[in-house]
Structures are given as C-alpha cells and as structure tokens.
N, C-alpha and C positions, 0 to 999 in steps of 0.2 A: 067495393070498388066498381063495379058491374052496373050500379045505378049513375054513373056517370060519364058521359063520355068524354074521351082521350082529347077528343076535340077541340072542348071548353077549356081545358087545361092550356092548348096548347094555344088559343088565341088569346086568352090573358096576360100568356106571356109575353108574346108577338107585339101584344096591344102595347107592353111595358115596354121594350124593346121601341118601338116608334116612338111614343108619349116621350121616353129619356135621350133620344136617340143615342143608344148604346147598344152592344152589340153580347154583352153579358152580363149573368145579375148572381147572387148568390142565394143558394140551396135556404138558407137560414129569413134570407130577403123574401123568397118564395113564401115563405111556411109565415111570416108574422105581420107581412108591410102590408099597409092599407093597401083595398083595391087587387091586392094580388090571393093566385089560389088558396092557398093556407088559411089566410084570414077572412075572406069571402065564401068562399067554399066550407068552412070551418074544418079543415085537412091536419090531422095529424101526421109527425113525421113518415112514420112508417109508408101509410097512402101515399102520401106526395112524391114521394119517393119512386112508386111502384107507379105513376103516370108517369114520373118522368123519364123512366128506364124504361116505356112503353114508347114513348116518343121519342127516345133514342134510339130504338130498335129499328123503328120507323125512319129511322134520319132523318126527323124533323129538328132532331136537337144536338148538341154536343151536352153532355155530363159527363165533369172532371170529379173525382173524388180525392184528389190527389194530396199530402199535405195538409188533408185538413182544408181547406180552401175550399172546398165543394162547391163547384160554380157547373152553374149552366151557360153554354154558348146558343148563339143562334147559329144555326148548319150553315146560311149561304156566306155570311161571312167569316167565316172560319176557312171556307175552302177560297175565297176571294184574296184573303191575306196569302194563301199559302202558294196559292197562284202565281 
C-alpha cells in the first residue's frame, strides 16, 4: 500500500462523484467499475479498503459498512444534508 498515494485514491473518487453527480457510490462499485480505483489501479478488496479508512480518518470521506451496504459518502455533503 505505501507505493501509492492516498491521494490518487481519493481524486478518482471525487472525479466519480462529479462525472455522476452523486454524492455516494458503493464499496463493491469502487473495487470492479470501469475508470474507478479497484479496476484501474488493479486494487484488491483488502487494499481498497485500507485507502478508504485512510481517507476516512482524514475526513475526506464518509464509510458506512453497515448492513452489508458498504457505501462510501463524499464528507461535504454529508454534513450539508445534516445541516
């Protein structure tokens, strides 16, 4: 994980986020959809995982693992709804 930075991760997502404009995508979405880390990056669950809880720490992101759903939010509007 160390060869790559958190960074890259986090603008792919950002990028998907604008491209759809939507404001959440799913864990599974991440790891298989064209264009996104998992499948570009060639990212096993495990990794993908361990950026994304890096840029959660970071509050770059929201990650739900809840239910089985496992979705990623984008931070500002998460707190913009709750506003």
């Amino acid at each position: 994980m160390d060869s790559l930075d958190v960074f890259v991760i986090w603008y792919l997502i950002q990028h998907y986020f604008e491209e759809k404009n939507t404001d959440s995508v799913g864990i599974d979405h991440l790891l298989q959809g064209e264009n996104l880390p998992g499948k570009l990056l060639q990212l096993n669950r495990l990794t993908l995982n361990q950026y994304l809880d890096e840029l959660a720490d970071q509050n770059r992101i929201v990650v739900n693992r809840t239910a089985g759903l496992d979705m990623v939010y984008q931070k500002d509007h998460i707190w913009q709804t709750v506003l």
